[in-house]
N, C-alpha and C positions, 0 to 999 in steps of 0.2 A: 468418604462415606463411612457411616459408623457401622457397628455390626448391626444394631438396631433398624437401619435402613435397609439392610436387606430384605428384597421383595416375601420371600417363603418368614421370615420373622415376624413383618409387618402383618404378614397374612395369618399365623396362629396367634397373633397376638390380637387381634380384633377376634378372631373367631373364639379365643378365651374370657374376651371381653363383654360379646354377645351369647354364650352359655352361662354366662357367671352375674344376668340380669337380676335374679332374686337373691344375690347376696346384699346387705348394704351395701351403697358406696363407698366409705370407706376400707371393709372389709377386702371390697373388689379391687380397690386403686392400690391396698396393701397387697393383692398377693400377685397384682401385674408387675408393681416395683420387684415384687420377690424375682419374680418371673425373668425381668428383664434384665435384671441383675446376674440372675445366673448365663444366660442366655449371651450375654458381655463378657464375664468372666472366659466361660468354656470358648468363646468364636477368639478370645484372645490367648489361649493358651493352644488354638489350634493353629497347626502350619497352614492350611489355604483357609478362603472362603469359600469355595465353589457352592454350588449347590447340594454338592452331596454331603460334605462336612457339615453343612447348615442341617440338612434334614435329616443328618444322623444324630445332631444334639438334640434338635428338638421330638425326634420320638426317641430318644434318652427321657425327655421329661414326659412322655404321653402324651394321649392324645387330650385336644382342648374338651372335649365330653368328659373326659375318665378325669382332667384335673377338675371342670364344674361339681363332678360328680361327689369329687373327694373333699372339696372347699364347700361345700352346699350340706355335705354332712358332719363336717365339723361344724357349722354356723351354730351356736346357739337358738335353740327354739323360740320361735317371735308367735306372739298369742295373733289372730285372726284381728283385723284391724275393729276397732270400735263400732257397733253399727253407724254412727253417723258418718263417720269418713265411708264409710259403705254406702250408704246411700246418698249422699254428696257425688262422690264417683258415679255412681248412676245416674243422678240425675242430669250432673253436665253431659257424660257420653248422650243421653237422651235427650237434652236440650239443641244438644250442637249437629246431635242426627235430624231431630224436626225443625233446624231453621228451611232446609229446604222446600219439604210439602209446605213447610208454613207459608212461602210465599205464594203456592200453587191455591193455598185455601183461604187465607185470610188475609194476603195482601202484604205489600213490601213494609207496612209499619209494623207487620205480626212478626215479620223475618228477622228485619234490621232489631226488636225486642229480644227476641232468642236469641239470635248474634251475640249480642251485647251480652244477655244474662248466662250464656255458656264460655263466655271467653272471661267474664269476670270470677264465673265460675273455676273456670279450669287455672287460672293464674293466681288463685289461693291454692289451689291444690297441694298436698303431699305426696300424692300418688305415681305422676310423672315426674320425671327427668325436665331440664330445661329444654334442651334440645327434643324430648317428644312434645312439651306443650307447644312449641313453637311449630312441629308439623303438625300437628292436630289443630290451630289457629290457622294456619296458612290453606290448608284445604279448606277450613270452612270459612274465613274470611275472601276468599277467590268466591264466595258468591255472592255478595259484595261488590266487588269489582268486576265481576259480568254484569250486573245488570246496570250497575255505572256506563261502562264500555255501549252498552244495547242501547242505553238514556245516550250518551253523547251521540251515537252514530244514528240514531232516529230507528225508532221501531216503524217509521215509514219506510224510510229503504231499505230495512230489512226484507227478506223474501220467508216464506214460509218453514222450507229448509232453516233456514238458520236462526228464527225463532224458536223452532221444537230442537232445535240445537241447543240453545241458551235455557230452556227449560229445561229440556234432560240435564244438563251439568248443573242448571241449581236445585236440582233434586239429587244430584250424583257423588257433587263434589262433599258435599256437609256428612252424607254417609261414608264416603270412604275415611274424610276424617274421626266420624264416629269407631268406625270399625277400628282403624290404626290406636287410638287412645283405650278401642277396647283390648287388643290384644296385647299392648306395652302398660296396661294398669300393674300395679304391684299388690301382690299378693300376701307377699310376706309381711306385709305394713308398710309403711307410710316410709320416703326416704328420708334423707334429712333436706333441710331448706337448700344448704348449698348445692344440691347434685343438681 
């Protein structure tokens, strides 16, 4: 097991990883290398590993807030992203919030329309990460495959219960996805393609 494997390491090292969202990725991935490098250095110049040796290095380096805090004000200032990338971002969170009523109001061709135009939408995006457009697609694509699922199993032997089931979720699921892309949007500007 390397030092890096330790539980309480793994566990400040995401939690620095998740306060240190509005830095570039680059920036970020440079100062987790910094991070875990020291982090290696010191667990191998200590006699044990226990826990308490681990947790004495690591608030040696502070806490993941006060390092976000410090690496967030060193960043170079980034201008307010262009309005179009601004309104771009709106418009997909907006799109991929209304595929759901959309099928409540206008029908599975209005739905499967927004589906389409917010996931083409959001996959040019700069704004997320890969891994959030992928959960922001998979909540709102899961509405999609409910009413696939409702179409194979026959809305005849469906019961009542379980149609206002499959309607709640394809009004529920498209907004949770919305909400999630709205809170992981970047503000700082746009990331770069690879992140």
């Amino acid at each position: 097991m390397t030092a890096l494997d330790h539980a309480l390491v793994r566990a400040y090292l995401t939690e620095v990883e998740r306060a240190t969202t509005a830095l570039p990725a680059a920036r970020r991935e440079e100062l987790l290398a910094d991070l875990r490098e020291h982090i290696e250095v010191s667990l191998a110049e200590a006699d044990t590993r226990d826990d308490a040796t681990v947790s004495g290095i690591l608030d040696q380096l502070g806490s993941p807030a006060a390092i976000a805090a410090s690496a967030l004000a060193e960043a170079p200032a980034t201008s307010e992203a262009p309005e179009p990338d601004r309104l771009r971002t709106r418009l997909t969170i907006l799109v991929l919030a209304a595929s759901g009523p959309l099928m409540l109001i206008a029908g599975p061709l209005a739905m499967v329309a927004a589906v389409a135009a917010g996931v083409y939408l959001l996959s040019g995006s700069t704004r997320w990460t890969a891994r959030q457009k992928l959960k922001g697609a998979a909540l709102t694509l899961s509405l999609p495959a409910l009413l696939l699922v409702g179409l194979v199993a026959g809305a005849d032997r469906l019961g009542p219960t379980e149609l206002l089931l499959l309607l709640l979720l394809n009004v529920v699921l498209p907004l949770l996805g919305a909400r999630l892309l709205w809170r992981t949007r970047r503000h700082a500007g746009p990331v770069p393609a690879q992140a």
